[in-house]
VOGU-3710 file (C-alpha; in Angstrom, 3 decimals, decimal comma):
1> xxxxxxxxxx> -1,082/32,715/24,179  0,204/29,969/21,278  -1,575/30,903/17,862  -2,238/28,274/14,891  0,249/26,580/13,005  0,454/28,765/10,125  1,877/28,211/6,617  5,830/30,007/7,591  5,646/27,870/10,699  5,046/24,542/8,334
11> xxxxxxxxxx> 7,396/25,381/5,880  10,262/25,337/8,822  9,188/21,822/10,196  9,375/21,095/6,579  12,787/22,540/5,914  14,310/21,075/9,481  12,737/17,662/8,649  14,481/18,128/5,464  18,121/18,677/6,290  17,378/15,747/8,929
21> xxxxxxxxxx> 16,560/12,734/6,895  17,129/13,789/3,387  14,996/13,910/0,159  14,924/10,769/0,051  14,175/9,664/3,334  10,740/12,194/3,938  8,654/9,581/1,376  9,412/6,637/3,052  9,005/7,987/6,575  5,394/9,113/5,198
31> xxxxxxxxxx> 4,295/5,702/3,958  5,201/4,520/7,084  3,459/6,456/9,259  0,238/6,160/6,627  0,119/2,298/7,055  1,038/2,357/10,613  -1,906/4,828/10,973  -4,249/2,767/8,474  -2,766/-0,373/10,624  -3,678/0,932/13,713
41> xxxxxxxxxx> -7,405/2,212/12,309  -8,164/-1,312/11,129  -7,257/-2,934/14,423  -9,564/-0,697/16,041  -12,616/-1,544/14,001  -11,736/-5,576/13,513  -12,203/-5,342/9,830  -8,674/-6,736/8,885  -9,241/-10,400/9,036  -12,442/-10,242/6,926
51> xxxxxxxxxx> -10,351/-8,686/4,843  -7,431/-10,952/5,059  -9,921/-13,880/3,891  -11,267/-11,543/1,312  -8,015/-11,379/-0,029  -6,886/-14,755/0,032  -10,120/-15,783/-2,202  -9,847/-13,304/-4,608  -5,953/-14,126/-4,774  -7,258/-17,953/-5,102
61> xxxxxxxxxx> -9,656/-17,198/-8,336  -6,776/-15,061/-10,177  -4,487/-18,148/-9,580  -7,129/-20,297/-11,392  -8,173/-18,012/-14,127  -4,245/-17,587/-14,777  -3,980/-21,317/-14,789  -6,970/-21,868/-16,963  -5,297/-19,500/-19,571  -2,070/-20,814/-19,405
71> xxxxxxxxxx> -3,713/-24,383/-20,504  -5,510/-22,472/-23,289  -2,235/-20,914/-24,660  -0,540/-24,396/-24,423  -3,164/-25,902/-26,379  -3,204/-23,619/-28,974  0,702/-23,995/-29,460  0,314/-27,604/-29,778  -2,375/-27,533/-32,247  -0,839/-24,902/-34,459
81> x> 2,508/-26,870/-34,357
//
């Protein structure tokens, strides 16, 4: 009875969706359904607070190596001075 969702039949969700929100509304409404979907995936499998920890390290070892080479900058201002 109902065929496919063909290209025409696209293009006019498109085009209402369009003169809804705006131009610039349609990219933000996609990156928020694309995080609430990668949200929502990552709940599911239990992965996020590994990753949460993950992140914190790695955010943790930048920290220090940016540290470490702000020292080395200072000290080679106060030797060429």
């Amino acid at each position: 009875m109902f065929g496919g969702i063909g290209i025409p039949e696209l293009l006019l969700i498109f085009g209402i969706l369009l003169l809804l929100f705006g131009a610039r509304k349609l990219p933000e409404i996609g990156k928020g359904l694309g995080e609430g979907i990668r949200s929502f995936k990552s709940s599911l499998s239990g992965d996020e607070e590994e990753k949460k920890e993950e992140k914190v390290v790695k955010a943790k070892e930048i920290e220090a190596e940016v540290q470490k080479e702000e020292i080395k900058t200072e000290e080679k201002q106060k030797a060429e001075a």
